[in-house]
N, C-alpha and C positions, 0 to 999 in steps of 0.2 A: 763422697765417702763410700766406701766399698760396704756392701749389708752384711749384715751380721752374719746371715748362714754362709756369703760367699767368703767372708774373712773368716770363717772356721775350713771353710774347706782348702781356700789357701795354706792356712799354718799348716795342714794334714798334711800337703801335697809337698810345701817345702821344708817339712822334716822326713818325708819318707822319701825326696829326692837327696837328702844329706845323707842320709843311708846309703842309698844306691850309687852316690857318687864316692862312699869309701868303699865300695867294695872294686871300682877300678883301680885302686893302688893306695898305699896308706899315705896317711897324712902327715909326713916327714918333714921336719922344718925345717928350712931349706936358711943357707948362709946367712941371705939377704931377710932383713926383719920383716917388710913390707911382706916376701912370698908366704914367711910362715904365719904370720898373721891373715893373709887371703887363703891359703889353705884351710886353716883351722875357721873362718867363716864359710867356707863351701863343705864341709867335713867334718865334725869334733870328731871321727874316730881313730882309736890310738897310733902313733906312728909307728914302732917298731912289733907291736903285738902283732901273731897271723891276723889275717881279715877275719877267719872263724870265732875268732876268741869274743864271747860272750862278755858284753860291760852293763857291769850293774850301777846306775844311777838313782841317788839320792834327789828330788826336787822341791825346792822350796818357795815358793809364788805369796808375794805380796803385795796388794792391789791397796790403794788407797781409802781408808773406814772400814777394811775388814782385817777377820784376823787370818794371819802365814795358813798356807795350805801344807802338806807336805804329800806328795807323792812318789812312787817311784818307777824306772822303767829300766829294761831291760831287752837288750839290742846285740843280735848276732852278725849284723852285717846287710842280714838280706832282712830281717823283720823287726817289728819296733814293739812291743808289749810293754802296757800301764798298767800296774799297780796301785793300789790306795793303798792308804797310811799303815795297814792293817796287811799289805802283804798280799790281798787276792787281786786275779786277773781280771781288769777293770774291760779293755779295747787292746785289739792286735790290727797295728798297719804292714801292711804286705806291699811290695809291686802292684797286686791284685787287685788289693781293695783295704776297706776299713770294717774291720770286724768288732761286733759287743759279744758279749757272753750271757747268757740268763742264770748260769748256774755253776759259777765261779772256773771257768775255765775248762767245765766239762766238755763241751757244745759252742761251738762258735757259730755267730747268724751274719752276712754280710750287711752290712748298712748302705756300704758308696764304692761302688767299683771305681777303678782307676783306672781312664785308655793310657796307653802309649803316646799318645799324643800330650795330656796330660803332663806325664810323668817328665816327657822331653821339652816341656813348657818350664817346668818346674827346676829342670837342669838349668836350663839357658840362664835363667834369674840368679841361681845360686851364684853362676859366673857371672852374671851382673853384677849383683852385689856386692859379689867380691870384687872384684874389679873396680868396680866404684867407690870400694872404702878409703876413708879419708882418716887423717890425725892421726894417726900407726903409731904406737911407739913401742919398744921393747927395751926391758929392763931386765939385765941376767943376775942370776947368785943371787937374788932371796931368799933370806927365811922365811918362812911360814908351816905354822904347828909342826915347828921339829922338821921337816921338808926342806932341802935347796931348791927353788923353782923358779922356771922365767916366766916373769910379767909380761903379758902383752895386752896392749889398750887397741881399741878401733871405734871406729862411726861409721854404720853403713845404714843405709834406707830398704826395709824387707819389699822384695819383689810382691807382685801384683797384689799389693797391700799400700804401700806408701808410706808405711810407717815407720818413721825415727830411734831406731837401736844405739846405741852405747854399750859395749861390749869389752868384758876383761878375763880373761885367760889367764891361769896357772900352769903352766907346763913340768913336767920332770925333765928337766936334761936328758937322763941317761937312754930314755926311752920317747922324748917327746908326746907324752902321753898328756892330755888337757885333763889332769886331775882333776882344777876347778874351773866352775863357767860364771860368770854374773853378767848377765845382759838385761837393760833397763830399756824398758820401752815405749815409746813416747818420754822423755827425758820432758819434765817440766808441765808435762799435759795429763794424761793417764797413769805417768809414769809406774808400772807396774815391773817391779822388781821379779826376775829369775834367777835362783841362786842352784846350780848343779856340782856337785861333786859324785867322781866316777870313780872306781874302782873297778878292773878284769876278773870276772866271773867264769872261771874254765869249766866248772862244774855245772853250772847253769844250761838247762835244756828251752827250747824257743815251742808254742806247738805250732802246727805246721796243719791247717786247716783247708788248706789247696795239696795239701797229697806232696 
């Protein structure tokens, strides 16, 4: 089993690599169910929005004997910024590195740089996984809360982790945009529930703590 600090540095690596891989083209859902569903696991970000466009996420984490967390985060393409429940800036992932704050976003301190080498580790897997994902389905013209949206299901295994995901997608049609996300991890064991919904933040500014 992978230890604990090294399965937090993975999650870091393969969310700040899901970043990096929207910013070479958007994540458009393509004819075939299978491709827009492996997209949308190498990528949540929006398909027809620019890359620039700022997405402000809602997240909701449910672990088993505790109670819902809510957090939220906020991603321009190239940087990932966490929120708590309260709205201040908790950590910023960069290409660079992993940054905390002492004083709500004034001041940023590095914690974990990130090589190149890394980062292109953390590519490779996202295309793993995707690639590797299994049980795909797609369902079009849903409702949900007032919304038409396409359902897509998958099962993929998170890269140099090992761990068992179950994964469902809400898309807008007209935009291909993954409104919502729920991905269940460890399905049966840990099983720890992630519940996202996104919404495009154009107003939203990123800080930018490498200049």
């Amino acid at each position: 089993m992978t230890p604990v600090r090294d399965r937090g540095f993975a999650f870091a690596l393969i969310g700040l690599a899901a970043v990096a891989t929207a910013m070479a083209g958007p994540a458009r859902a393509e004819p075939n169910c299978a491709d827009a569903v492996r997209t949308l696991i190498k990528s949540e970000y929006p398909g027809k929005f620019p890359l620039k466009t700022p997405v402000k996420s809602r997240i909701l984490t449910k672990m088993p004997g505790s109670p819902a967390m809510a957090t939220f985060v906020l991603t321009d393409g190239e940087r990932h910024l966490s929120l708590n429940e309260d709205g201040a800036p908790v950590a910023l992932y960069t290409e660079g590195g992993f940054y905390t704050t002492p004083d709500n976003g004034e001041s940023w301190v590095l914690e974990q740089a990130f090589s190149a080498t890394d980062l292109n580790e953390a590519r490779r897997g996202l295309e793993t996984q995707a690639q590797d994902a299994r049980n795909i389905t797609c369902t079009h013209g849903l409702d949900l809360d007032g919304r038409t949206v396409h359902h897509y299901t998958a099962k993929y295994t998170l890269h140099m982790i090992g761990m068992p995901v179950h994964a469902e997608y809400w898309v807008l049609p007209d935009t291909d945009f993954a409104w919502k996300t729920r991905l269940i991890y460890d399905p049966g064991a840990e099983n720890v529930v992630v519940e996202q919904t996104a919404e495009p933040a154009p107003e939203e500014r990123l800080p930018n703590p490498e200049g």
